[in-house]
mmCIF file of the N, C-alpha and C atoms, coordinates in Angstrom:
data_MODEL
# 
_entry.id   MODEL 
# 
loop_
_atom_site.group_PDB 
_atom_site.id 
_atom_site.type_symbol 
_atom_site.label_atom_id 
_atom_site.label_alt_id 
_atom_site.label_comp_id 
_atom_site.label_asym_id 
_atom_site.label_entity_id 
_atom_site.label_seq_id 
_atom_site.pdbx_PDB_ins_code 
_atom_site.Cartn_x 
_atom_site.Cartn_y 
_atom_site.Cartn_z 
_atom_site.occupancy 
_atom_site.B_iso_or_equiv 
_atom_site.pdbx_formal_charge 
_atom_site.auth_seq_id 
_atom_site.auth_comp_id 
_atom_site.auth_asym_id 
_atom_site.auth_atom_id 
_atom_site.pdbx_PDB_model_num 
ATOM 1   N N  . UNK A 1 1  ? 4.632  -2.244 14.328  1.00 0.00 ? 1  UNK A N  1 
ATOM 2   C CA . UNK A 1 1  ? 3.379  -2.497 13.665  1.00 0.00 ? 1  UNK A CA 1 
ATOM 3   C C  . UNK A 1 1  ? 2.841  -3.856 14.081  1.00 0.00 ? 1  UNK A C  1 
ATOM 4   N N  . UNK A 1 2  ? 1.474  -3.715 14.063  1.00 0.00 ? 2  UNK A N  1 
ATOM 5   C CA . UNK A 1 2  ? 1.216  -5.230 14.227  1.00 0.00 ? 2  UNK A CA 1 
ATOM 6   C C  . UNK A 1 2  ? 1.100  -6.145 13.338  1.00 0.00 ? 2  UNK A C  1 
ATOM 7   N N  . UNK A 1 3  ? 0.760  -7.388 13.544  1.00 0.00 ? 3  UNK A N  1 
ATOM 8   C CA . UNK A 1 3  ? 0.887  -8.824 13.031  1.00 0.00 ? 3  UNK A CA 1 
ATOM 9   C C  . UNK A 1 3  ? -0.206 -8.263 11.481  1.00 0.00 ? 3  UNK A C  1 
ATOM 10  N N  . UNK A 1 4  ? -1.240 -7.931 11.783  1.00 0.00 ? 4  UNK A N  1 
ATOM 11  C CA . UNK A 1 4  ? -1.966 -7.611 10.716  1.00 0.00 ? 4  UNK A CA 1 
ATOM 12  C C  . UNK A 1 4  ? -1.408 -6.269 9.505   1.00 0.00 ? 4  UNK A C  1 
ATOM 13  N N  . UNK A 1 5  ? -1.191 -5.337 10.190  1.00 0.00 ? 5  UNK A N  1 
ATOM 14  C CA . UNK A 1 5  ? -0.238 -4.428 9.742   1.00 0.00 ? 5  UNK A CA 1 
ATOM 15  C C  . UNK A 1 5  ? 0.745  -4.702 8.883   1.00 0.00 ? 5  UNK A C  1 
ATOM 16  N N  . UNK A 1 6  ? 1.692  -5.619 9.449   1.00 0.00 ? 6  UNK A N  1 
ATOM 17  C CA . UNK A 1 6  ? 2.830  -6.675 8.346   1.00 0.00 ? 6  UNK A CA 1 
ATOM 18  C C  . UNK A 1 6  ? 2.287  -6.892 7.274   1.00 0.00 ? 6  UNK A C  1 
ATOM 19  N N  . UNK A 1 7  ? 0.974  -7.587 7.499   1.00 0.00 ? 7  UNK A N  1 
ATOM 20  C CA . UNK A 1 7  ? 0.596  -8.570 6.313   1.00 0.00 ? 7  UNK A CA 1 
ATOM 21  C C  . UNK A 1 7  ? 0.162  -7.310 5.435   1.00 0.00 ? 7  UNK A C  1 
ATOM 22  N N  . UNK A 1 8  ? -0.357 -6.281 5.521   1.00 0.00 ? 8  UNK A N  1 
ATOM 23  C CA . UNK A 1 8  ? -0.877 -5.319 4.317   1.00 0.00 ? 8  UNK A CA 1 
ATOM 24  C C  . UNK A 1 8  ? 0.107  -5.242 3.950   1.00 0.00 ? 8  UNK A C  1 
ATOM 25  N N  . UNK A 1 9  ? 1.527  -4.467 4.675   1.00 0.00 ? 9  UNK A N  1 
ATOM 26  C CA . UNK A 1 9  ? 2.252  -3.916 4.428   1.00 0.00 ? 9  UNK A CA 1 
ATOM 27  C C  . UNK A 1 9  ? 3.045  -4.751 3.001   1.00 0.00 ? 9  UNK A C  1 
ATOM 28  N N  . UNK A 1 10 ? 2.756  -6.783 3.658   1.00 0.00 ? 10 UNK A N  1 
ATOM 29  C CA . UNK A 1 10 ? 3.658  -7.376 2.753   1.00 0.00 ? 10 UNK A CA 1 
ATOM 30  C C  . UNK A 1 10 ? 2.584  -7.961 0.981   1.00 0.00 ? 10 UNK A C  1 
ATOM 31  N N  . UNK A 1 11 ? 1.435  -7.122 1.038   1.00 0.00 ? 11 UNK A N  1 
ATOM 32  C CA . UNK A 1 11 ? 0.546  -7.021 0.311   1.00 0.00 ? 11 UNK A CA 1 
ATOM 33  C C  . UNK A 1 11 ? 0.507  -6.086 -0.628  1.00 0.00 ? 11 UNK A C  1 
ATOM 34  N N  . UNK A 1 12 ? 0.906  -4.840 -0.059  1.00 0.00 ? 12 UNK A N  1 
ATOM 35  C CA . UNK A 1 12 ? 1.375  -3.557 -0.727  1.00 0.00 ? 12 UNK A CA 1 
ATOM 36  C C  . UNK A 1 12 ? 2.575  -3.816 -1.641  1.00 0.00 ? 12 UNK A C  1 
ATOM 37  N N  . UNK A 1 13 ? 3.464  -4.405 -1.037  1.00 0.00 ? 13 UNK A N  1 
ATOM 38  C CA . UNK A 1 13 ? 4.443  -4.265 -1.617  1.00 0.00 ? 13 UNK A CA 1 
ATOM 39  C C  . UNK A 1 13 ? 4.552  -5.452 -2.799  1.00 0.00 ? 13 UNK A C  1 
ATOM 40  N N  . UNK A 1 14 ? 3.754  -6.530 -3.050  1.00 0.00 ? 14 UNK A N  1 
ATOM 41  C CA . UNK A 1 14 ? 3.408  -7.354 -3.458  1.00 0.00 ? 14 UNK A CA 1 
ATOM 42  C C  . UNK A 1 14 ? 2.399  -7.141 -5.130  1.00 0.00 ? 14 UNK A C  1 
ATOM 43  N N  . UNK A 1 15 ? 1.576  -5.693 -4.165  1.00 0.00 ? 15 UNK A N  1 
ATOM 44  C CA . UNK A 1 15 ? 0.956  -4.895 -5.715  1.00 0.00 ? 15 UNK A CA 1 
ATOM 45  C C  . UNK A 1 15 ? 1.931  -4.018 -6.422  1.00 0.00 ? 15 UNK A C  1 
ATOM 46  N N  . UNK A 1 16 ? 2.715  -3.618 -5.589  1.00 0.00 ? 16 UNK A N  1 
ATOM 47  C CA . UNK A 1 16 ? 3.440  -2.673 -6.197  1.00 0.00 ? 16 UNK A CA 1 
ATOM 48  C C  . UNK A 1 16 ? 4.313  -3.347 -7.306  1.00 0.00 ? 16 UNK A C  1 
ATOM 49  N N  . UNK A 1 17 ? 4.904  -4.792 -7.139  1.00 0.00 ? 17 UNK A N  1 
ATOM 50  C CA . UNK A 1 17 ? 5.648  -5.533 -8.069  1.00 0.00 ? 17 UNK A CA 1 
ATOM 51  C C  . UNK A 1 17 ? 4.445  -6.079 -8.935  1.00 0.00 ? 17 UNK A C  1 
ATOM 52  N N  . UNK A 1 18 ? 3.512  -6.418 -8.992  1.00 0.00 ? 18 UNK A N  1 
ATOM 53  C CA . UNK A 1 18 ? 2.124  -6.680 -9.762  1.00 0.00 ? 18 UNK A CA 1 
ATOM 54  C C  . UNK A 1 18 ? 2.486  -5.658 -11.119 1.00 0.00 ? 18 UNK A C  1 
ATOM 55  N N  . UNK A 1 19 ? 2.697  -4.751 -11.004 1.00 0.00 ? 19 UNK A N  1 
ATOM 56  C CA . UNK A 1 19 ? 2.679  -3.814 -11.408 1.00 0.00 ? 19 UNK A CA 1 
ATOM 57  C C  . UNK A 1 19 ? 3.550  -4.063 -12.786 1.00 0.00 ? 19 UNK A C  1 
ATOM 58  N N  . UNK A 1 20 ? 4.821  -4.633 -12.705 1.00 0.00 ? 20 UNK A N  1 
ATOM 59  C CA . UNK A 1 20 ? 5.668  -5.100 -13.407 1.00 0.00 ? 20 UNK A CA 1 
ATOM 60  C C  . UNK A 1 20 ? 5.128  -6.286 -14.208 1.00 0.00 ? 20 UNK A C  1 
ATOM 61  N N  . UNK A 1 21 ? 4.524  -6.951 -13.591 1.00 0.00 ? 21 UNK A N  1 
ATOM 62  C CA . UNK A 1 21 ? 3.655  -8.144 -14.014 1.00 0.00 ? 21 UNK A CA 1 
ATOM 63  C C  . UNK A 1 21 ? 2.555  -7.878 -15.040 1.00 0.00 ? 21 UNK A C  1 
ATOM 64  N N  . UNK A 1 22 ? 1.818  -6.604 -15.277 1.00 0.00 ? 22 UNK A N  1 
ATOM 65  C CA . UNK A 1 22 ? 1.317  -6.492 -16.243 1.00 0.00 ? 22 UNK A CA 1 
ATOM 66  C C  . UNK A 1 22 ? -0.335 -6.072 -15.320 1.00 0.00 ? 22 UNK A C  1 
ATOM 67  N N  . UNK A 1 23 ? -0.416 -6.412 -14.206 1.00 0.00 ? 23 UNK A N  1 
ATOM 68  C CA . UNK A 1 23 ? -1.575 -5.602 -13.532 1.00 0.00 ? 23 UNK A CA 1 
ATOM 69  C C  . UNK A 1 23 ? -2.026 -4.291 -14.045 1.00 0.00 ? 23 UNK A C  1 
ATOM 70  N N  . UNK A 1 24 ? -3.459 -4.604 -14.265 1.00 0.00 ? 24 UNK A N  1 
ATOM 71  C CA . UNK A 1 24 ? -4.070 -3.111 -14.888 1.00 0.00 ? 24 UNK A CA 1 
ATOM 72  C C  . UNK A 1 24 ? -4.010 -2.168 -13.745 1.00 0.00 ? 24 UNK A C  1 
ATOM 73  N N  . UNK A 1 25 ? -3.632 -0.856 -14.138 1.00 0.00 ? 25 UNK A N  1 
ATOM 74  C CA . UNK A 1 25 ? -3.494 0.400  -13.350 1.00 0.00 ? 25 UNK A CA 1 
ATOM 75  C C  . UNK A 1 25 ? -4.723 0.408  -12.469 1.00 0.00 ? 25 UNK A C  1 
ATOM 76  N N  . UNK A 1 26 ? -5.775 0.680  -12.697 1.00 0.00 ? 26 UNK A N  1 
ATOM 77  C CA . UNK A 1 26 ? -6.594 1.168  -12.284 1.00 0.00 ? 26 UNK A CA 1 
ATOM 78  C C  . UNK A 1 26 ? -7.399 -0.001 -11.175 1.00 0.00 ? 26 UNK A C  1 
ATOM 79  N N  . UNK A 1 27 ? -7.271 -1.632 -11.340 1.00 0.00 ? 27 UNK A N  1 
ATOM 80  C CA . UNK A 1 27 ? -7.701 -2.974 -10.696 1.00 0.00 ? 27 UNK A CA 1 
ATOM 81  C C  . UNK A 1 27 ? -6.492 -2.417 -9.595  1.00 0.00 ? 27 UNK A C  1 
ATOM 82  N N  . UNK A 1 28 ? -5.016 -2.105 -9.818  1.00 0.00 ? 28 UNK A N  1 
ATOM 83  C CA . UNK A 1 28 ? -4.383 -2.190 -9.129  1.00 0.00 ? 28 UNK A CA 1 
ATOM 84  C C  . UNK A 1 28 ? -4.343 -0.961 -7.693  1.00 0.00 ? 28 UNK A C  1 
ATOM 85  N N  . UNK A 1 29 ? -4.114 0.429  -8.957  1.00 0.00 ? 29 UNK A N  1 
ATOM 86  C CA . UNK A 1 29 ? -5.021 1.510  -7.591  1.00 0.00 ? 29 UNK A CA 1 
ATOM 87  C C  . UNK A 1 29 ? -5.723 0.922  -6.802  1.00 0.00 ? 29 UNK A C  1 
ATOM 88  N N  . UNK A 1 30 ? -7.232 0.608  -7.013  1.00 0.00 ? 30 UNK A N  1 
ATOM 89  C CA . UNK A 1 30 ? -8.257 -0.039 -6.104  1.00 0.00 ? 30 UNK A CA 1 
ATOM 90  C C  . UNK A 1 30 ? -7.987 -0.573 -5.301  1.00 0.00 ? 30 UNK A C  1 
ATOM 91  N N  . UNK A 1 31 ? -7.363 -2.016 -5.294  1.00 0.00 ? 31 UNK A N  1 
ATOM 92  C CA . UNK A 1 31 ? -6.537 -3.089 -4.692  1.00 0.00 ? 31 UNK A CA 1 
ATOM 93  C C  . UNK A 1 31 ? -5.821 -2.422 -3.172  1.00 0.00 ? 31 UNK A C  1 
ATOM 94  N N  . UNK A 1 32 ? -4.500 -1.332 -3.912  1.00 0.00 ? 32 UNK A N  1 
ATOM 95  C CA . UNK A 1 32 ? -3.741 -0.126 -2.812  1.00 0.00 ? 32 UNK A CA 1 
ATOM 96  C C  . UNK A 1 32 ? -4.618 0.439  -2.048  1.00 0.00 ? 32 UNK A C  1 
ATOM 97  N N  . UNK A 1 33 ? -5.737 1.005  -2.687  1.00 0.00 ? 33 UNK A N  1 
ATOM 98  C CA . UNK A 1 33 ? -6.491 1.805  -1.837  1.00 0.00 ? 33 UNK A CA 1 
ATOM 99  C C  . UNK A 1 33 ? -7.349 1.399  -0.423  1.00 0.00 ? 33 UNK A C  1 
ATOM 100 N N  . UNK A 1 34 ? -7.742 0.281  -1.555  1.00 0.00 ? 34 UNK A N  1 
ATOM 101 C CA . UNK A 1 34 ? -8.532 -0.537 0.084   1.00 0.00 ? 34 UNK A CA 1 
ATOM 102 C C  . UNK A 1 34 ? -7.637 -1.517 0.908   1.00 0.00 ? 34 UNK A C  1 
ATOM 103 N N  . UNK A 1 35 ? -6.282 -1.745 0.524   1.00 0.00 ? 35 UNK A N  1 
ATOM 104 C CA . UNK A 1 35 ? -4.845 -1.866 1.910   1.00 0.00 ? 35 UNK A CA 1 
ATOM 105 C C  . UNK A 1 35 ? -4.785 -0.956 2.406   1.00 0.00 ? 35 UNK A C  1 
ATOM 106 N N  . UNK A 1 36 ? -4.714 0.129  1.912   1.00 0.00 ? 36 UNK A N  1 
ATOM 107 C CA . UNK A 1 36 ? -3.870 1.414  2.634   1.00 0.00 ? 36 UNK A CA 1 
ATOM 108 C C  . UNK A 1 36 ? -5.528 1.670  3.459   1.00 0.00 ? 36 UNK A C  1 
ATOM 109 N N  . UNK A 1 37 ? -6.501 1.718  3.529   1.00 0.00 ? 37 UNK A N  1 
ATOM 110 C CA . UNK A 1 37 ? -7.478 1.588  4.317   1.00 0.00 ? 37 UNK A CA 1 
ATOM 111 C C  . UNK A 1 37 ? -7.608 0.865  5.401   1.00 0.00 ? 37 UNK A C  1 
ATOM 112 N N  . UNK A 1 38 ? -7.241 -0.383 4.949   1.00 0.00 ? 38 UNK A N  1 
ATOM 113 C CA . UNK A 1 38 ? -7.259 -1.425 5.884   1.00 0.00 ? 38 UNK A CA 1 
ATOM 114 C C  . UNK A 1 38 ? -6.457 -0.987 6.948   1.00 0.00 ? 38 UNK A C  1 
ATOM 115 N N  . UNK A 1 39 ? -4.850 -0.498 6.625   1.00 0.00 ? 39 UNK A N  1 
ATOM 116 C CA . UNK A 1 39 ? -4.514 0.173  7.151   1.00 0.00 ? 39 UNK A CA 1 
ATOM 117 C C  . UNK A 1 39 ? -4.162 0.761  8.223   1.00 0.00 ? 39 UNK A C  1 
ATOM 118 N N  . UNK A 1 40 ? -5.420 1.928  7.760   1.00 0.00 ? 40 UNK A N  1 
ATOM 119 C CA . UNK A 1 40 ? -5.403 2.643  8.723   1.00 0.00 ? 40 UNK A CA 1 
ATOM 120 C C  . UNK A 1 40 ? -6.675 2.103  9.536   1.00 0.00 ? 40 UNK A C  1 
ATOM 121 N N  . UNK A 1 41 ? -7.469 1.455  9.413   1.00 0.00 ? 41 UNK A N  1 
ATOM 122 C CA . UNK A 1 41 ? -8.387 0.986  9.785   1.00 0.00 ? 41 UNK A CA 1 
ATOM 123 C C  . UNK A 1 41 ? -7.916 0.180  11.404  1.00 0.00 ? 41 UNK A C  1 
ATOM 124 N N  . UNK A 1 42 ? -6.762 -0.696 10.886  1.00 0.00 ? 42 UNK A N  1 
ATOM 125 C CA . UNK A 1 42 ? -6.118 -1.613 12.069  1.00 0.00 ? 42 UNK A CA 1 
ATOM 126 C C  . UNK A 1 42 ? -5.336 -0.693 12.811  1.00 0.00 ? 42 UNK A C  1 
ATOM 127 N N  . UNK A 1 43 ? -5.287 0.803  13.068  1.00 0.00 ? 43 UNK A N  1 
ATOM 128 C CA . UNK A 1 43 ? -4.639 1.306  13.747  1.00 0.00 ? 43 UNK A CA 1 
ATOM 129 C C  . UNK A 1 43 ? -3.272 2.056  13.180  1.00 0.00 ? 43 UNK A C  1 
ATOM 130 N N  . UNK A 1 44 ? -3.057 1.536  11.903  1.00 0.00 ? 44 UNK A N  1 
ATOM 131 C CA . UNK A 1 44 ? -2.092 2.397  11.300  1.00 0.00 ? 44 UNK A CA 1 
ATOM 132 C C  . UNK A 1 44 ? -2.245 3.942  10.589  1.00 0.00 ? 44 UNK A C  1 
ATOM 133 N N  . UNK A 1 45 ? -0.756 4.167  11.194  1.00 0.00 ? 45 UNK A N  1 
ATOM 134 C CA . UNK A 1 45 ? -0.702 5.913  10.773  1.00 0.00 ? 45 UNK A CA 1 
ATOM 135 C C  . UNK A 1 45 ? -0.295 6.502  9.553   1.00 0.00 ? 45 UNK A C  1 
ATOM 136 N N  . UNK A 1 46 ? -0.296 7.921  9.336   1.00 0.00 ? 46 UNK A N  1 
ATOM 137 C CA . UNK A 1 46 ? 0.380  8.423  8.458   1.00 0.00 ? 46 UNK A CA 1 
ATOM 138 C C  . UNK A 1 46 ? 1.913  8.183  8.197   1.00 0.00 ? 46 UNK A C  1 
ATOM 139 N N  . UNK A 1 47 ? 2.454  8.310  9.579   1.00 0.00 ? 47 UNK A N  1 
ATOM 140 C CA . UNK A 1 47 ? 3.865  8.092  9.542   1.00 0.00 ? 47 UNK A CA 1 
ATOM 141 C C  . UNK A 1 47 ? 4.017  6.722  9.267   1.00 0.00 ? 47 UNK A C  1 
ATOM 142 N N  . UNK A 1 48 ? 4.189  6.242  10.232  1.00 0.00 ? 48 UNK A N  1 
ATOM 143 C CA . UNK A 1 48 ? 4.152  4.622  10.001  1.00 0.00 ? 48 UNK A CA 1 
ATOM 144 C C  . UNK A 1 48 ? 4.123  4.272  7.806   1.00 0.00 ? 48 UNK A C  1 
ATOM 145 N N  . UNK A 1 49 ? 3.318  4.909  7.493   1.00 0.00 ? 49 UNK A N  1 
ATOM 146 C CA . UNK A 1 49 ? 2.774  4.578  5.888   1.00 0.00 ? 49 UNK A CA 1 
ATOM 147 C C  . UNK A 1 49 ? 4.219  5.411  5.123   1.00 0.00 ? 49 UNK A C  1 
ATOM 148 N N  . UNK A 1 50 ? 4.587  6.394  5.510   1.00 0.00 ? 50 UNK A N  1 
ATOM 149 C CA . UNK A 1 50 ? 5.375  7.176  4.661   1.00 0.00 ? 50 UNK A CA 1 
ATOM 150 C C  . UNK A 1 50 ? 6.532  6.106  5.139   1.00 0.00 ? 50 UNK A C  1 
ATOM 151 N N  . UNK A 1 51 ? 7.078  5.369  5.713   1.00 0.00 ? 51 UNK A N  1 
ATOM 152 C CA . UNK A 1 51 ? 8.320  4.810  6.257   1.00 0.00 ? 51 UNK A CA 1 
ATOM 153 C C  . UNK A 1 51 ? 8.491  3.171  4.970   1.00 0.00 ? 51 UNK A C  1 
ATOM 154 N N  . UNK A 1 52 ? 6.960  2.818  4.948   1.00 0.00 ? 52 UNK A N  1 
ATOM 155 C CA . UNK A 1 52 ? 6.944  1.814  4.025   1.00 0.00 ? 52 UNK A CA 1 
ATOM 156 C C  . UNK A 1 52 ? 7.725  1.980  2.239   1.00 0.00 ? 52 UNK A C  1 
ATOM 157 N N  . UNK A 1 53 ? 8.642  1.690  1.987   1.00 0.00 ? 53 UNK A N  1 
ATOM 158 C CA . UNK A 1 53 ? 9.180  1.184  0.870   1.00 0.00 ? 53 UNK A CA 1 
ATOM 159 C C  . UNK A 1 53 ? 8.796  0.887  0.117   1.00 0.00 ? 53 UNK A C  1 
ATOM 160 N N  . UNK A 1 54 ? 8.207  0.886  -1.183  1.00 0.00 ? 54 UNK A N  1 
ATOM 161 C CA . UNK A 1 54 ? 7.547  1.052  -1.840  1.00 0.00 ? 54 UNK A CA 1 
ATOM 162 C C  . UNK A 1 54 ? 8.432  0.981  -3.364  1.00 0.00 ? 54 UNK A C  1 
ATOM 163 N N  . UNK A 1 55 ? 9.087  0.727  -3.772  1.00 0.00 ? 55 UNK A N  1 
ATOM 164 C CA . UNK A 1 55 ? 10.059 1.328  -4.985  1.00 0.00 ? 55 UNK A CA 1 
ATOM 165 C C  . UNK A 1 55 ? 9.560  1.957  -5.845  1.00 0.00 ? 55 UNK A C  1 
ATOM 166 N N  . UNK A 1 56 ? 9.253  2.942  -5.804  1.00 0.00 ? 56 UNK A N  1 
ATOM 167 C CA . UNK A 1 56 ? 8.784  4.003  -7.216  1.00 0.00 ? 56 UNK A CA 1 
ATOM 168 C C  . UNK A 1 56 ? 7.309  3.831  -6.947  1.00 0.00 ? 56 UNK A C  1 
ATOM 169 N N  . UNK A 1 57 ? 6.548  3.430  -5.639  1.00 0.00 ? 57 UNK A N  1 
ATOM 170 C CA . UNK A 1 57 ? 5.135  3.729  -5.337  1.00 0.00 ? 57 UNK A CA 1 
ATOM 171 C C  . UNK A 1 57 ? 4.910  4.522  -4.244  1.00 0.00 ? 57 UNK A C  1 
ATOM 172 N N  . UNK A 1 58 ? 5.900  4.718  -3.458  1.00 0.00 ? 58 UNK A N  1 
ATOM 173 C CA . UNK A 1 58 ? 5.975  5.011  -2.354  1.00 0.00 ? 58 UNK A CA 1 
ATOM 174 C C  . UNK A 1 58 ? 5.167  6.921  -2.417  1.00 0.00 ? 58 UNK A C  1 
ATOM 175 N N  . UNK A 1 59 ? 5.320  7.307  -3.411  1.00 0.00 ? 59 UNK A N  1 
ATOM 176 C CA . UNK A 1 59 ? 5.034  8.746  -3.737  1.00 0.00 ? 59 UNK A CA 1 
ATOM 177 C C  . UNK A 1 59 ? 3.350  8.407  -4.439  1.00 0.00 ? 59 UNK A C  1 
ATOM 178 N N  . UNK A 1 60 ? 3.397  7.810  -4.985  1.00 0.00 ? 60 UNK A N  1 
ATOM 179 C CA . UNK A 1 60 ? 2.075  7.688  -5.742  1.00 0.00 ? 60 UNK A CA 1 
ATOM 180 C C  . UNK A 1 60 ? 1.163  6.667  -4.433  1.00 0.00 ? 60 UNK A C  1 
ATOM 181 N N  . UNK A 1 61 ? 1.229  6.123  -3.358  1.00 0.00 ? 61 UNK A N  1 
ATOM 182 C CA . UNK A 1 61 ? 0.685  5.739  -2.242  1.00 0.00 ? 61 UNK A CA 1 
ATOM 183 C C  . UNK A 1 61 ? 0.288  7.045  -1.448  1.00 0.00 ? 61 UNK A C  1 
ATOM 184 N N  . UNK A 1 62 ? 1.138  7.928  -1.523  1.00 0.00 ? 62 UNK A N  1 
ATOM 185 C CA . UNK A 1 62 ? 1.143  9.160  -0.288  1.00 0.00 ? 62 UNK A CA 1 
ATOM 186 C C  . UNK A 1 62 ? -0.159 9.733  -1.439  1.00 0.00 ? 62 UNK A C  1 
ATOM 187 N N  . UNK A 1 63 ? -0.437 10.284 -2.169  1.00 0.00 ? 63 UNK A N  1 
ATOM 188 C CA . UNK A 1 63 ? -0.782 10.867 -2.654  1.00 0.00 ? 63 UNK A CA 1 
ATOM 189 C C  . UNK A 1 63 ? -2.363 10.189 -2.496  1.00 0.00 ? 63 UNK A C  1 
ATOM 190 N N  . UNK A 1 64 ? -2.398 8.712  -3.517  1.00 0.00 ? 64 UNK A N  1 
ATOM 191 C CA . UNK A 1 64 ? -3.605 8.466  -2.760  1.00 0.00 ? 64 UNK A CA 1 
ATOM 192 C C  . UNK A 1 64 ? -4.501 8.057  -1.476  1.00 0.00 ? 64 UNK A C  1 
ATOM 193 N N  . UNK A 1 65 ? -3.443 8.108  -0.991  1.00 0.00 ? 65 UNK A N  1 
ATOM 194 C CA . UNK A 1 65 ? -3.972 8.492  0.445   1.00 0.00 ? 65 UNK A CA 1 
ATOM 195 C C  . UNK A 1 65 ? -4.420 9.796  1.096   1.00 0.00 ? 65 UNK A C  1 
ATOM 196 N N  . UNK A 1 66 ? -3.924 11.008 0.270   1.00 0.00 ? 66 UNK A N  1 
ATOM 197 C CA . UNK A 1 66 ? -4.356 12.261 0.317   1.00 0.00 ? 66 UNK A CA 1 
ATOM 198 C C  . UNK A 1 66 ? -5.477 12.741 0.121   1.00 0.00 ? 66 UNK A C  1 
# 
């Protein structure tokens, strides 16, 4: 992945612990949605996205990305 790629990736995973923190659901969806855009935007894939780690988002990412 590339240099930019990383950084969503280490952004994603960053909301996903937000999450624990008390981040509203729905500010936070949004947030995922337009990374996981970005994304794919910079050249990233489906696969590539399903490989990302996620702890207990990783299923609820696939989905909104669907």
């Amino acid at each position: 992945m590339s240099e930019l790629q990383n950084r969503i990736v280490e952004r994603l995973t960053a909301l996903d612990r937000s999450q624990e923190a008390g981040l509203a659901s729905d500010t936070r969806e949004k947030l995922m949605t337009a990374a996981i855009g970005l994304f794919y935007a910079s050249g990233g894939d489906a696969d590539e996205l399903q490989h990302i780690c996620l702890k207990g988002s990783e299923q609820e990412l696939l989905e909104i990305v669907r």
